[in-house]
N, C-alpha and C positions, 0 to 999 in steps of 0.2 A: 203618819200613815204607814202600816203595815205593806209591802207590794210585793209581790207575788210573782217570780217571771218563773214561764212554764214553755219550754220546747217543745213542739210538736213529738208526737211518736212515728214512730218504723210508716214510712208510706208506702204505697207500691211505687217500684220503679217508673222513671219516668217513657212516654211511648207513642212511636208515632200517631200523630191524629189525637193524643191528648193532651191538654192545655195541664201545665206546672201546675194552673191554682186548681184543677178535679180532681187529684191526684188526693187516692182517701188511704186512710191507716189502714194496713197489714190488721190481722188478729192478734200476732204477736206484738204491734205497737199498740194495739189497745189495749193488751194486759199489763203492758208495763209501765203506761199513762196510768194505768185505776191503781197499781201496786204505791205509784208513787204518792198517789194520790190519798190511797188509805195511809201510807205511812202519815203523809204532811196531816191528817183530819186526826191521829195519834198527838201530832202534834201540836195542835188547838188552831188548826187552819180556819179561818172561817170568812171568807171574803163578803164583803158588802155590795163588791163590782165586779163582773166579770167584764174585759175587753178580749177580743181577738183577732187576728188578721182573718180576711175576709178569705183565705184560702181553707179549701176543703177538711184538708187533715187539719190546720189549725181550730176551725170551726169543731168538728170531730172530739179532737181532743180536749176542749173545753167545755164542750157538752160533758164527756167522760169526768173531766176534774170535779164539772159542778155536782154530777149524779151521788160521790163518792162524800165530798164535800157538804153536802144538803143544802146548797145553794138554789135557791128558789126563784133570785131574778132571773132577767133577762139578760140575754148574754148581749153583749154590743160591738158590733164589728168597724173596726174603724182601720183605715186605708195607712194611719200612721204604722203597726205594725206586718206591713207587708215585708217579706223579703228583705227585701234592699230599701226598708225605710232608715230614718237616720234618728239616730240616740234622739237630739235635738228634739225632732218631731215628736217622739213619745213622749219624752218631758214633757210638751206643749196639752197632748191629749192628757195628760194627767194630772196637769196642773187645773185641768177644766173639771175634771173632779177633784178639786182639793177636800172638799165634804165631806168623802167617803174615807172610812178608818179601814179599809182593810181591801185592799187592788190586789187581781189576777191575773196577771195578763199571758194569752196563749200565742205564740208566735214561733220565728225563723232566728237560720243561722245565716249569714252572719250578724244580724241587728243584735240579736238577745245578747250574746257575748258582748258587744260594743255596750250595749245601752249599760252592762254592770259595771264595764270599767267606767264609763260617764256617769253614774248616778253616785259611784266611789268617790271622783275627781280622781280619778288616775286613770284618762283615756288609754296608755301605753299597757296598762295590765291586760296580761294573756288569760284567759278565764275560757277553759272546754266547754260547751255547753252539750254534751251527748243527747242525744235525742231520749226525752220523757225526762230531764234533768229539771228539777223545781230549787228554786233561787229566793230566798227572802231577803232584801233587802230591806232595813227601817227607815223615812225617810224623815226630816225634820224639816221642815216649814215647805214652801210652795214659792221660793222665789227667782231671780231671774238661771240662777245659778243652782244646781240640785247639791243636796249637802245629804250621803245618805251611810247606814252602818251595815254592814255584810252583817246577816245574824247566823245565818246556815246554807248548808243546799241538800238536798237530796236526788241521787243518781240511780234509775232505774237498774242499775247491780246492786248498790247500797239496799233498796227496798227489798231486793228481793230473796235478800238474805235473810230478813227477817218476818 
């Protein structure tokens, strides 16, 4: 499986009387989600499955991916990618798609950093996840234990260089 971890973009600050998960993408975080997004679609991105945390700008920004991407399903929001979910958990949701050859997933900091050092097996790796930062990692098989190969990343300054 191809998988696909994608950081939220720029939100608005967070503000009294607003809940963390309403909190929606900035303009400038949603040009540099579609920048990244064009680059990785350059790239022969092509997801079979979108997953997202069920928060706002996550949602947001994987709308944004799939627009760019010609992604056609349905996007799926699942409570493992929130915030402060754990590597572990995401493994578990994606193992329930083993099927799909090619995973998106749109999420937070700090999981998305964690989940690449855990899909490595090198939990102690430092990995920046900048905001609108897209991650392919390759995975091989679906079992108890994730076995997976860093292929690239692309960094919404990277993108927009070019």
């Amino acid at each position: 499986m191809e998988l696909y971890i994608l950081r939220h973009g720029i939100a608005v600050d967070a503000q009294p009387g607003l809940a963390d998960s309403a909190r929606e993408l900035t303009s400038e975080g949603r040009e540099k989600v579609a920048a990244v997004a064009r680059m990785a679609r350059k790239a022969g991105v092509e997801p079979s499955l979108i997953l997202t945390s069920p928060y706002v700008r996550a949602v947001q920004t994987a709308k944004i991916a799939a627009g760019e991407l010609g992604y056609s399903g349905h996007l799926l929001k699942t409570e493992a990618l929130r915030p402060f979910g754990t590597p572990r958990g995401v493994w578990d949701e994606l193992r329930d798609h083993a099927d799909e050859s090619a995973v998106l997933l749109s999420g937070h900091e700090p999981l998305l950093s964690q989940l690449v050092g855990y899909l490595l097996n090198a939990p102690s790796m430092q990995v920046e996840m900048k905001k609108a930062t897209l991650v392919r990692i390759d995975l091989s098989g679906h079992g108890a234990v994730p076995r997976g190969a860093l292929r690239w990343m692309i960094t919404a300054r990277l993108a927009s260089l070019l």
